[in-house]
N, CA, C and O atoms as a GROMACS GRO file, in nm:
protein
  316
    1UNK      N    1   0.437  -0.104  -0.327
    1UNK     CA    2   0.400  -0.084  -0.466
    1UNK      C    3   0.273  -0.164  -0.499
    1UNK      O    4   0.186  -0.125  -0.577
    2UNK      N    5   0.272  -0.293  -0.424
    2UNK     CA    6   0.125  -0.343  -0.464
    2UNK      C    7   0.028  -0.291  -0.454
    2UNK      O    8  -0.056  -0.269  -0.542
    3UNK      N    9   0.025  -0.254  -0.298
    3UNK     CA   10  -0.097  -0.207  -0.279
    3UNK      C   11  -0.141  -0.070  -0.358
    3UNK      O   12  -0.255  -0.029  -0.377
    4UNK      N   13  -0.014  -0.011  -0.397
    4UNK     CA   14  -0.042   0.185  -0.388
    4UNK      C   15  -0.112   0.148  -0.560
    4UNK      O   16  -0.212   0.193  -0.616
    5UNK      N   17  -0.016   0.054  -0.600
    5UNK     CA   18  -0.063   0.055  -0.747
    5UNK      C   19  -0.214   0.009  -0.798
    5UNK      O   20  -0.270   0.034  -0.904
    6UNK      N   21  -0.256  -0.061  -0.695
    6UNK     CA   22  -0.411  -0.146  -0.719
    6UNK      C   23  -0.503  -0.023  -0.622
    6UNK      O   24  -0.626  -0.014  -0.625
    7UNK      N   25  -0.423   0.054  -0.550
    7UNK     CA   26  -0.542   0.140  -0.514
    7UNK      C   27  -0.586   0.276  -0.601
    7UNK      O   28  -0.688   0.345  -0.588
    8UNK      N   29  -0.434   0.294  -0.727
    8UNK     CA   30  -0.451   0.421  -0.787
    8UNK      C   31  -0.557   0.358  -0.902
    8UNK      O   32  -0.647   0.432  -0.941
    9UNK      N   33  -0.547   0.243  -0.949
    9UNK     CA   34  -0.656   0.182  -1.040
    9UNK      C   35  -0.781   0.135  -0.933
    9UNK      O   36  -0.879   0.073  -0.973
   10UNK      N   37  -0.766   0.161  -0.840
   10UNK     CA   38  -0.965   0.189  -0.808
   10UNK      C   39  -0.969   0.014  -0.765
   10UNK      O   40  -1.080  -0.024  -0.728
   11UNK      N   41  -0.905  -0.047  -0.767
   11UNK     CA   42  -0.874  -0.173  -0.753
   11UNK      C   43  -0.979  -0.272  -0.574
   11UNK      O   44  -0.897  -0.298  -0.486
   12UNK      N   45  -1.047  -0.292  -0.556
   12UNK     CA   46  -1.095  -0.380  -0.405
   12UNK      C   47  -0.981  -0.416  -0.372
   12UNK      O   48  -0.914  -0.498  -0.435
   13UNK      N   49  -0.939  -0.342  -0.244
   13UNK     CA   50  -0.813  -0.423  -0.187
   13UNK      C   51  -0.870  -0.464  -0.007
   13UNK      O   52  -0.799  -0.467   0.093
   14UNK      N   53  -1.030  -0.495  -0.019
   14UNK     CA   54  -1.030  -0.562   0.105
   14UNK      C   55  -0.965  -0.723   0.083
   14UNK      O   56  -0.958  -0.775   0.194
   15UNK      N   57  -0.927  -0.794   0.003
   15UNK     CA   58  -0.932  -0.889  -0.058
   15UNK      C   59  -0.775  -0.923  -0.054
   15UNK      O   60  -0.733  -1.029  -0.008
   16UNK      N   61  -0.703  -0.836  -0.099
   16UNK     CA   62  -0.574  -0.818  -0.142
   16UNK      C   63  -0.481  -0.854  -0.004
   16UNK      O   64  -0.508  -0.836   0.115
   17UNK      N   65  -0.373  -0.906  -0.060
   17UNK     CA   66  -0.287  -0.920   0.032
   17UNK      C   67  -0.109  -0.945  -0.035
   17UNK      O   68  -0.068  -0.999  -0.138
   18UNK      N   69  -0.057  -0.894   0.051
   18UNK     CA   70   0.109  -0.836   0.011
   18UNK      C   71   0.167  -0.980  -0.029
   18UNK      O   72   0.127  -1.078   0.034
   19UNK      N   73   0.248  -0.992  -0.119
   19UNK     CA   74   0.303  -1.120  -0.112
   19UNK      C   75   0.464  -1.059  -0.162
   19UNK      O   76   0.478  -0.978  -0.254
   20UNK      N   77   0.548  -1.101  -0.103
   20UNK     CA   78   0.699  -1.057  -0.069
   20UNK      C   79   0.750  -1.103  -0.169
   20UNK      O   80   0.820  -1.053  -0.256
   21UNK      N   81   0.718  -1.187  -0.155
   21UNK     CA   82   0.773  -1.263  -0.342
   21UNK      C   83   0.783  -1.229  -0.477
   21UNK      O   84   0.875  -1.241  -0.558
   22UNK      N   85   0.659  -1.180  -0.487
   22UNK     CA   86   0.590  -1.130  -0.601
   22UNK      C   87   0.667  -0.969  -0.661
   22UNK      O   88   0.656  -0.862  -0.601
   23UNK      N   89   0.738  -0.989  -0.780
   23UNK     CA   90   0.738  -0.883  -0.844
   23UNK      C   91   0.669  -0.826  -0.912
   23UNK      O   92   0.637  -0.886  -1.015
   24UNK      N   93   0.611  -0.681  -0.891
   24UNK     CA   94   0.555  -0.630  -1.002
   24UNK      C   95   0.591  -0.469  -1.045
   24UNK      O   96   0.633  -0.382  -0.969
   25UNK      N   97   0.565  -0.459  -1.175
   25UNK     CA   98   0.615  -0.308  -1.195
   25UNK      C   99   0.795  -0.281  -1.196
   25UNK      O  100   0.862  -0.364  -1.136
   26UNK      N  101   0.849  -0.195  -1.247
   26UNK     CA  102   0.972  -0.156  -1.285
   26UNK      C  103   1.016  -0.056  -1.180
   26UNK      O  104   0.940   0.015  -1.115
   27UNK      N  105   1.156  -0.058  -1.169
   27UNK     CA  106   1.206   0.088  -1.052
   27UNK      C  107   1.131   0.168  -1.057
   27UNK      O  108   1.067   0.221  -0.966
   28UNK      N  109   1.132   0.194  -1.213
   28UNK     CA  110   1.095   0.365  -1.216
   28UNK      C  111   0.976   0.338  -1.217
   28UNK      O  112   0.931   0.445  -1.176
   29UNK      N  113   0.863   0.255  -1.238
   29UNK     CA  114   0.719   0.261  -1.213
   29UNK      C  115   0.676   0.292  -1.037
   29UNK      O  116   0.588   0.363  -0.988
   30UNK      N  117   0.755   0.226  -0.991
   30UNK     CA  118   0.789   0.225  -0.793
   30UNK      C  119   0.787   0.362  -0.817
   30UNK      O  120   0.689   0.432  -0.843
   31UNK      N  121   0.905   0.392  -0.806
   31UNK     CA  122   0.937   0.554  -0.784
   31UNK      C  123   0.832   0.684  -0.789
   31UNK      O  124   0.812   0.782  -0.717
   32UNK      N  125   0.770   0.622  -0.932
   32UNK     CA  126   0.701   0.742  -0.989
   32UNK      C  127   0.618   0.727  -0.886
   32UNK      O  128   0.608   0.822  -0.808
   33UNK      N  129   0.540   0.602  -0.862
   33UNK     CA  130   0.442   0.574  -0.807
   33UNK      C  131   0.462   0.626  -0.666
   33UNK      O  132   0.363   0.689  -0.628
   34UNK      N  133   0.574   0.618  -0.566
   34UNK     CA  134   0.583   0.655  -0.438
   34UNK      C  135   0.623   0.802  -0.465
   34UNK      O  136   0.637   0.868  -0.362
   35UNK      N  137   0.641   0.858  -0.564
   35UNK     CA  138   0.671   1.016  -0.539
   35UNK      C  139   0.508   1.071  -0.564
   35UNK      O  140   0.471   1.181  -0.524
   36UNK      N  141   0.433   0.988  -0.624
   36UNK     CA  142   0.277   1.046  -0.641
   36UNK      C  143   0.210   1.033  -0.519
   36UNK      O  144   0.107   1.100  -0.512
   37UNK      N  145   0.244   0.960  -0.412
   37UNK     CA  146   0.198   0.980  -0.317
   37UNK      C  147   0.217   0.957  -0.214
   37UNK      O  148   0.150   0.875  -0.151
   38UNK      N  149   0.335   1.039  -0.155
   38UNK     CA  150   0.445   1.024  -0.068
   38UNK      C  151   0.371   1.176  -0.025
   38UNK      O  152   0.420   1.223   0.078
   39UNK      N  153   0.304   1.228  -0.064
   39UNK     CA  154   0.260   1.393   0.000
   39UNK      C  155   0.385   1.499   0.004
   39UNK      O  156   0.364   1.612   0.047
   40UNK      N  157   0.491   1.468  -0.034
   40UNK     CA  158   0.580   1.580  -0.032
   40UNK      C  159   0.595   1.631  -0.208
   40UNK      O  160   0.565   1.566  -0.307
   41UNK      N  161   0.651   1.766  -0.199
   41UNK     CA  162   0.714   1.816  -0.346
   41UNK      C  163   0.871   1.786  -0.342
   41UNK      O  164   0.939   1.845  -0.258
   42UNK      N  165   0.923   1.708  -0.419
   42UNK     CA  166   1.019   1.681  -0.410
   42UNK      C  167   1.089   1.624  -0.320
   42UNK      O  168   1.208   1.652  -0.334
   43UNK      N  169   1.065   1.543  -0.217
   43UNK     CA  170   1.093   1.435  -0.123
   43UNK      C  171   1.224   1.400  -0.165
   43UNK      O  172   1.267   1.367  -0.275
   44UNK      N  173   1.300   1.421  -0.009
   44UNK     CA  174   1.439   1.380  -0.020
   44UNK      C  175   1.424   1.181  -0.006
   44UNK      O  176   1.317   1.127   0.023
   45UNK      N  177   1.530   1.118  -0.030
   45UNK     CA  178   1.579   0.981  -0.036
   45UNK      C  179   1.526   0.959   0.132
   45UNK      O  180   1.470   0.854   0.165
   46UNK      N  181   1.549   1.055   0.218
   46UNK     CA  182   1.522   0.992   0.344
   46UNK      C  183   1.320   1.013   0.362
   46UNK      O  184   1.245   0.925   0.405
   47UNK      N  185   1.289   1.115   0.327
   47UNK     CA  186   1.145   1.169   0.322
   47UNK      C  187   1.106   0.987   0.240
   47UNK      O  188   1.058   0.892   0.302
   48UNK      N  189   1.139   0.989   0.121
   48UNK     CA  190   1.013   0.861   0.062
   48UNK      C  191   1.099   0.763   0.164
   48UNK      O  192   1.009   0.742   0.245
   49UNK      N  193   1.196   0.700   0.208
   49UNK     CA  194   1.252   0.578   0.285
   49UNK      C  195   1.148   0.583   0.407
   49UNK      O  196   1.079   0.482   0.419
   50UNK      N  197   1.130   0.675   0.488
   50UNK     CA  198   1.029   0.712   0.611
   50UNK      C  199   0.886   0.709   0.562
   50UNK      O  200   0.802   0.698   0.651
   51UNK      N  201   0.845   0.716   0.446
   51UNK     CA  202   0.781   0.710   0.400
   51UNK      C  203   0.665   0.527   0.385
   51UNK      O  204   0.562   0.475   0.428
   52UNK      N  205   0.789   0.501   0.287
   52UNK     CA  206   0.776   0.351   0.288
   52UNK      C  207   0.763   0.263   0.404
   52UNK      O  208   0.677   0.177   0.422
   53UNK      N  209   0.842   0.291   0.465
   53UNK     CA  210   0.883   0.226   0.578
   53UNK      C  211   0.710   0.212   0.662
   53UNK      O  212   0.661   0.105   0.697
   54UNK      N  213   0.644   0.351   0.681
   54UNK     CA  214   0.559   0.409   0.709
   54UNK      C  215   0.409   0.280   0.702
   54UNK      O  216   0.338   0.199   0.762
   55UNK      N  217   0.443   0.349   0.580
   55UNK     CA  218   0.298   0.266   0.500
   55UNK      C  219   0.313   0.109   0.504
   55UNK      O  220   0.213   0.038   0.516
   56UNK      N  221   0.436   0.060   0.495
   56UNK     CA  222   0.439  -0.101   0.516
   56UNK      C  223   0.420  -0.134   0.661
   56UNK      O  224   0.382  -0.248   0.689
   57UNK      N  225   0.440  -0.053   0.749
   57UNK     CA  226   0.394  -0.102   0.904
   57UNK      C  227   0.261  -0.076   0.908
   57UNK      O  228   0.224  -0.107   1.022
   58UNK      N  229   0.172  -0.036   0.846
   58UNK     CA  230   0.026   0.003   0.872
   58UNK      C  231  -0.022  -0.076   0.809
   58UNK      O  232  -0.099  -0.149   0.871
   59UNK      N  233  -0.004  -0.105   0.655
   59UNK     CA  234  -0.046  -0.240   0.557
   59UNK      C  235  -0.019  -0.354   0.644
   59UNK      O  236  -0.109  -0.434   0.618
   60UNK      N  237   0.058  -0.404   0.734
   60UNK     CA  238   0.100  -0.485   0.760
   60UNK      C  239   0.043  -0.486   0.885
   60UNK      O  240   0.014  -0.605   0.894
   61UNK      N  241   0.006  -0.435   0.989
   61UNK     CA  242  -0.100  -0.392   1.083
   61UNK      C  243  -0.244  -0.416   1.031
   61UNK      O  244  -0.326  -0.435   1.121
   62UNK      N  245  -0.275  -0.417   0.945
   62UNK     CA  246  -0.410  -0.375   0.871
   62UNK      C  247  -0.434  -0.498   0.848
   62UNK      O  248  -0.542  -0.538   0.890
   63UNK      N  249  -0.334  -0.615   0.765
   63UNK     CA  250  -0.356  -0.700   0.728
   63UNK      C  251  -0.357  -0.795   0.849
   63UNK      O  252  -0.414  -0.903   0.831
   64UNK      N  253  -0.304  -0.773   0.966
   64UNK     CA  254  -0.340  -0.906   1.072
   64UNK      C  255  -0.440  -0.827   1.145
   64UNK      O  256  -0.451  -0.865   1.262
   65UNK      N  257  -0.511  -0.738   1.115
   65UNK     CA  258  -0.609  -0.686   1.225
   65UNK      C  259  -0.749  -0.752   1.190
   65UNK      O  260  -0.785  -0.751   1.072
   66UNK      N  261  -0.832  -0.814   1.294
   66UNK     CA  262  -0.929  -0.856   1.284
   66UNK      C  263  -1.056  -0.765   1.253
   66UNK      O  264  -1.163  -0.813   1.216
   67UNK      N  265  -1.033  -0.618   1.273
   67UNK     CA  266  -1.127  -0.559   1.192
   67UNK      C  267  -1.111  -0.499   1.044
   67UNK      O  268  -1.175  -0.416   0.980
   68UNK      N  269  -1.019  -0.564   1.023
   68UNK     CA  270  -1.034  -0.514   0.874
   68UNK      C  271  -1.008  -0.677   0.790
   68UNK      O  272  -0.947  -0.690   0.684
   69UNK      N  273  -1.062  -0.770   0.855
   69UNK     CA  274  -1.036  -0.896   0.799
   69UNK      C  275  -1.167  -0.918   0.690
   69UNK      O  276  -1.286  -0.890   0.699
   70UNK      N  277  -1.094  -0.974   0.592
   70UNK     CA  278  -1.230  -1.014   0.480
   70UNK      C  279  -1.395  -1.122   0.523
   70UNK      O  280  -1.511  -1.130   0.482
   71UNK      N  281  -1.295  -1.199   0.642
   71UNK     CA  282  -1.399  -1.264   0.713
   71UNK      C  283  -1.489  -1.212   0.804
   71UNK      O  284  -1.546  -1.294   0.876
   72UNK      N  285  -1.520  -1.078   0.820
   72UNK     CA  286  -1.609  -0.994   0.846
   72UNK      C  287  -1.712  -0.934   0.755
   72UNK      O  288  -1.787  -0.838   0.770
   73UNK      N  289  -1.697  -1.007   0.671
   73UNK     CA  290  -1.810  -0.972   0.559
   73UNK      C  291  -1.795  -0.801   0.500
   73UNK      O  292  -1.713  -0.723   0.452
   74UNK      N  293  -1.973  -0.811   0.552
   74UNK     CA  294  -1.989  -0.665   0.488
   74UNK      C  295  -2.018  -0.560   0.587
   74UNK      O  296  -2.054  -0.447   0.555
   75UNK      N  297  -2.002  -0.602   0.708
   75UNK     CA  298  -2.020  -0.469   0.810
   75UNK      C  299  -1.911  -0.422   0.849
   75UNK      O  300  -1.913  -0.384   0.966
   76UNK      N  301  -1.796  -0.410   0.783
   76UNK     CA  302  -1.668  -0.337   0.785
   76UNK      C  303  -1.642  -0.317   0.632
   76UNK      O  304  -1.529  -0.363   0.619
   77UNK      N  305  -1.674  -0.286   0.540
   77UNK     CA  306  -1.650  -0.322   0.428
   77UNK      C  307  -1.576  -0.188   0.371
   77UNK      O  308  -1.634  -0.082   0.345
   78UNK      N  309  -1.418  -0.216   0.355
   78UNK     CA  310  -1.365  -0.051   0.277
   78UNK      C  311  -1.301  -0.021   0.444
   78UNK      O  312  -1.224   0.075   0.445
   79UNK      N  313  -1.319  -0.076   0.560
   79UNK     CA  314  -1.278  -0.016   0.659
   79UNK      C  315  -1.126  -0.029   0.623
   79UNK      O  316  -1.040   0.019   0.698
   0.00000   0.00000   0.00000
């Protein structure tokens, strides 16, 4: 939800980073938010779970990968 929500507001998320702790947004703000872009029409409980699941191993890939690290300045920038 962090990320999806700071990327639908246009938000710099080379910068950004997940924090587990941190609540933000309501169920139903989640929900709405992962049914807007989960790519299915009507996504079963298992479709958005595979879903999620999905996108947090790649955010989470992304965030220890050295080419998409903020300490690369600006010649990866948006990578």
């Amino acid at each position: 939800y962090q990320y999806l929500s700071r990327y639908k507001k246009e938000e710099d998320l080379d910068h950004f980073l997940f924090i587990p702790e941190r609540t933000e947004g309501t169920e139903k703000e989640c929900l709405k938010l992962l049914l807007e872009y989960c790519g299915r029409h009507n996504p079963s409980w298992t479709e958005l779970s595979n879903f999620t699941h999905f996108l947090s191993f790649q955010l989470s890939k992304c965030e220890k990968s050295v080419f998409c690290s903020p300490a690369l300045g600006e010649d990866f920038q948006g990578f």
